[in-house]
Structures are given as C-alpha cells and as structure tokens.
N, C-alpha and C positions, 0 to 999 in steps of 0.2 A: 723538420722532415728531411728524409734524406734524400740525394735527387734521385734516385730510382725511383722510389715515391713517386716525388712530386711526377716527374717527369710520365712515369704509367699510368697515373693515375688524371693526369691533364692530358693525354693522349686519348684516354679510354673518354672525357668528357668530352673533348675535339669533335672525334666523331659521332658520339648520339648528338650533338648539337649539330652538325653537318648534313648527318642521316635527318633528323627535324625540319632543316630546313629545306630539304628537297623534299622529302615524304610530306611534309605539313600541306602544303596546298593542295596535293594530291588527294588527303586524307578528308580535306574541310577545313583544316584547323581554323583558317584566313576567313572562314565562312559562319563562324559563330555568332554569338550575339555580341554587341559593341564592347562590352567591358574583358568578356572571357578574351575574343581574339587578340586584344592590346594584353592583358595576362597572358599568355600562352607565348607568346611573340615577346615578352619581356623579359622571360625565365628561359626560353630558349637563347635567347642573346646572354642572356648572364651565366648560361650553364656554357657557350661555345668560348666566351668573353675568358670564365675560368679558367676554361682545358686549354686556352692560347698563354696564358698567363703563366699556369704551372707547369706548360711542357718547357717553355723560355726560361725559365728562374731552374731548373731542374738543368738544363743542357749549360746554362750559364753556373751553375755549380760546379758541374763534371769538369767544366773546364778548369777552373779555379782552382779545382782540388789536382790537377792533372799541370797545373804551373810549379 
C-alpha cells in the first residue's frame, strides 16, 4: 500500500475511533449488556489501535522515500 493510503486511510480510522470514544458513553454504548459492551469496546480499540498504526507506517514511509 502506498503511504497516501495507508496514511488517509489510518487517519480517516483515527478519528471514528476518537469520535467512539467520546460519543460512546454519551450514546449508552458502556451501558449494554455484559458481553456486547466488552464487544463494542474491543473493536473500537482495534479500529483506533489500526488508524494509529497506518498513519505511523504511512508518515514513516514518506520519509524513507524522501531520504
């Protein structure tokens, strides 16, 4: 993937998973039943987890190719 890509596209996951984690409690999310709130709370961290991952590996390309 090239880091445009990654990089837009790990940005664009950044903040729904930021937007998630402010919005969510607001919404209920935290308020569920036992198994969904620990679901919802685990794919929100692995969706923000991603978008921190391929903005990093994407800006660390740019560079590299800019060496």
């Amino acid at each position: 993937m090239e880091w445009q890509r990654k990089t837009g596209v790990g940005a664009v996951l950044g903040v729904l998973g930021g937007i998630f984690v402010v919005v969510g409690p607001v919404l209920g999310l935290t308020e569920l039943g036992r198994p969904w709130s620990f679901l919802v709370g685990f794919v929100v961290g692995v969706i923000t987890g991603l978008g921190a991952v391929l903005t990093v590996s994407g800006l660390l390309d740019r560079r590299r190719e800019s060496l």
